[in-house]
C-alpha positions as a printed Julia matrix, in Angstrom:
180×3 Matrix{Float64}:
 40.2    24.92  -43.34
 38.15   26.56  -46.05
 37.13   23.05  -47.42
 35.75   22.64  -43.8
 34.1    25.6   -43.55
 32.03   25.38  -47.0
 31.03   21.83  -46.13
 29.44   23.18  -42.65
 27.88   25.7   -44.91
 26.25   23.55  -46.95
 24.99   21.17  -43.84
 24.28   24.27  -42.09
 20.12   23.27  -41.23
 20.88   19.72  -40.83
 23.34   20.21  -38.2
 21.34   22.92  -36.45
 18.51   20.73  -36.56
 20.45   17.93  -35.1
 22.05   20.35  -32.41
 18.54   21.37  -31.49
 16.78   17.52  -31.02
 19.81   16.78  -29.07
 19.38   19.64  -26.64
 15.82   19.08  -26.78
 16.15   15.34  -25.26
 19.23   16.22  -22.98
 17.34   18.98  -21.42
 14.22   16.87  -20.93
 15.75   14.19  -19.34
 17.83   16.96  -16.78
 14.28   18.38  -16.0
 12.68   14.93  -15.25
 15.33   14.3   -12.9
 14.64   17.85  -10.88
 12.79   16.7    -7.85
 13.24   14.61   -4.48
 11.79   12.46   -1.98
  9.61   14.94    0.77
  8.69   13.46    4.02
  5.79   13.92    6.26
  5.21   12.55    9.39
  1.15   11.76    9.89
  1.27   10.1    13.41
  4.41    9.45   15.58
  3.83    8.19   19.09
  7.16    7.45   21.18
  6.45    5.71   24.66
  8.52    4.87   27.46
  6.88    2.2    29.26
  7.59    0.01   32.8
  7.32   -3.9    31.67
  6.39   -5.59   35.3
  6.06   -9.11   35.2
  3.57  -10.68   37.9
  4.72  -14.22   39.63
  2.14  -16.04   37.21
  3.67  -14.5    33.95
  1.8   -12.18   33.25
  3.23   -8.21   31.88
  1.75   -5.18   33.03
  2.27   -2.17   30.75
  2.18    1.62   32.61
  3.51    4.34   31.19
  6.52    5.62   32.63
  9.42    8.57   32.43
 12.19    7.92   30.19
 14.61    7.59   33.08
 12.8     4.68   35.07
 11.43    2.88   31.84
 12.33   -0.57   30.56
 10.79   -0.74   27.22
 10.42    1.63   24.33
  7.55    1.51   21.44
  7.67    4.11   18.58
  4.85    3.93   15.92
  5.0     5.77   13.3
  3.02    6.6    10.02
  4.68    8.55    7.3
  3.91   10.0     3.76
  6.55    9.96    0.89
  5.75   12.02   -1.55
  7.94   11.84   -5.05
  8.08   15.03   -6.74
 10.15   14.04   -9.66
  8.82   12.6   -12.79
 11.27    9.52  -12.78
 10.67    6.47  -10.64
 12.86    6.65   -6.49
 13.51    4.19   -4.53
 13.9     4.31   -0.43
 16.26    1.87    0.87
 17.91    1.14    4.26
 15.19    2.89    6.12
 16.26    3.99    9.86
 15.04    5.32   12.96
 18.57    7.3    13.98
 18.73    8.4    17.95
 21.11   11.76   18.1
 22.42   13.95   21.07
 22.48   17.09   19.97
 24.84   16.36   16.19
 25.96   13.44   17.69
 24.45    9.83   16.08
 24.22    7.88   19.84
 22.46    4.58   17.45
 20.4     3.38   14.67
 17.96    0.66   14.39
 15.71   -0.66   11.51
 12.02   -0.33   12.48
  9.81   -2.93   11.41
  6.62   -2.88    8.63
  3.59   -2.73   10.65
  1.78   -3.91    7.32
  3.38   -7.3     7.73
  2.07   -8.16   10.61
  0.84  -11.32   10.92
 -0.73  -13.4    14.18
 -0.3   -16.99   15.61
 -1.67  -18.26   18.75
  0.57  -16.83   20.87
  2.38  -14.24   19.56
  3.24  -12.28   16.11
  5.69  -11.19   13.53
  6.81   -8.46   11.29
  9.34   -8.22    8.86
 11.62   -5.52    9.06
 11.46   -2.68    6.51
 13.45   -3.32    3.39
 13.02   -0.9     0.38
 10.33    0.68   -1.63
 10.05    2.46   -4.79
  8.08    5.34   -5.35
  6.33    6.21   -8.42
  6.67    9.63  -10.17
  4.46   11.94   -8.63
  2.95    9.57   -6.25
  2.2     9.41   -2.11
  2.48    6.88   -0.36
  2.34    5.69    3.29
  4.49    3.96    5.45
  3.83    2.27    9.26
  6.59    1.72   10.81
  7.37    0.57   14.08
  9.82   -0.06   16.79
 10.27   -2.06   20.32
 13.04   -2.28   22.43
 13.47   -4.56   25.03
 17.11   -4.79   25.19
 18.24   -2.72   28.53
 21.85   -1.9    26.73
 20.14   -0.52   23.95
 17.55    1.46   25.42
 20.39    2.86   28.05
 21.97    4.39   25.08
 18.1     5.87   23.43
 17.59    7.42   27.11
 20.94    9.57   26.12
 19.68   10.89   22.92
 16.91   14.11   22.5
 16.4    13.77   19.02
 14.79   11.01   16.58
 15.49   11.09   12.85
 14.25    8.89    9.98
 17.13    8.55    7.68
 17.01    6.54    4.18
 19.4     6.13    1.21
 17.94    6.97   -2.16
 18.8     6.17   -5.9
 22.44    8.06   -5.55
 23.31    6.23   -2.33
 22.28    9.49   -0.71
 21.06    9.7     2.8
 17.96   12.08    3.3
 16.01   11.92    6.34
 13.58   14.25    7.95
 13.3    14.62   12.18
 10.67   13.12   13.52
 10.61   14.55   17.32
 12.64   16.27   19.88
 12.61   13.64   23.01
């Protein structure tokens, strides 16, 4: 024991010094880590709409209340803002209907940046993932239509809409977007 204790006396700087650059670099990697994804919703538009279809073909959009309507359309344009100083990703982005704390459905809105136009109609892919750079903002349009009666039956049941994503730890955060 003594023959230990003399030998730490005589390394006594080196291992302090050692001690302190490896507290140094643990601590500044903890402290790079501090921060999360913040969400903030620039334009959201949900609309209930009757889809009437004449006897040449042709749809007629009105607006409608949520009870009587057969389609749904919500846009939406939101700003992600990483506060950390380490690279996040978003992944498995969701627009998540709720009743009261109950989750009534989710469905993967679409990237309104991808659209793209034929002759007749268009396309957008939905939205996969994105990373985020450290202290950076960036902007999302998303969007969503349902046609699908069964679907919509069950979005006419719910009075809440969240986003929900996963991050880097498999995490879901999400922010509400509107009471319906």
């Amino acid at each position: 024991m003594d023959d230990f204790l003399s030998v730490v006396e005589k390394f006594e700087g080196i291992i302090g010094a050692l001690l302190g650059v490896m507290m140094t670099l643990i601590l500044t990697e903890v402290f790079k880590r501090i921060g999360n994804i913040k969400f903030y919703t620039k334009f959201l538009d949900v609309v209930y709409e009757v889809r009437d279809v004449d006897s040449w073909g042709q749809t007629t959009n009105r607006k409608a209340v949520k009870d009587e309507a057969n389609f749904l359309r919500v846009e939406l344009t939101l700003e992600v803002y990483n506060s950390s100083d380490t690279p996040k990703i978003l992944r498995d982005v969701n627009l998540v209907f709720y009743n009261g704390k109950r989750k009534i459905l989710s469905v993967e809105p679409e990237d309104k940046s991808t659209e793209r136009f034929a002759a007749a109609s268009f396309h957008r892919d939905k939205f996969g993932f994105t990373n985020i750079k450290p202290k950076e903002i960036i902007s999302i349009n998303l969007v969503y239509n349902c046609y699908d009666q069964k679907i919509l039956d069950q979005i006419k049941r719910s009075n809440k809409v969240y986003l929900e994503s996963r991050d880097y730890k498999n995490k879901i955060v999400g922010v509400i977007l509107t009471d319906l």
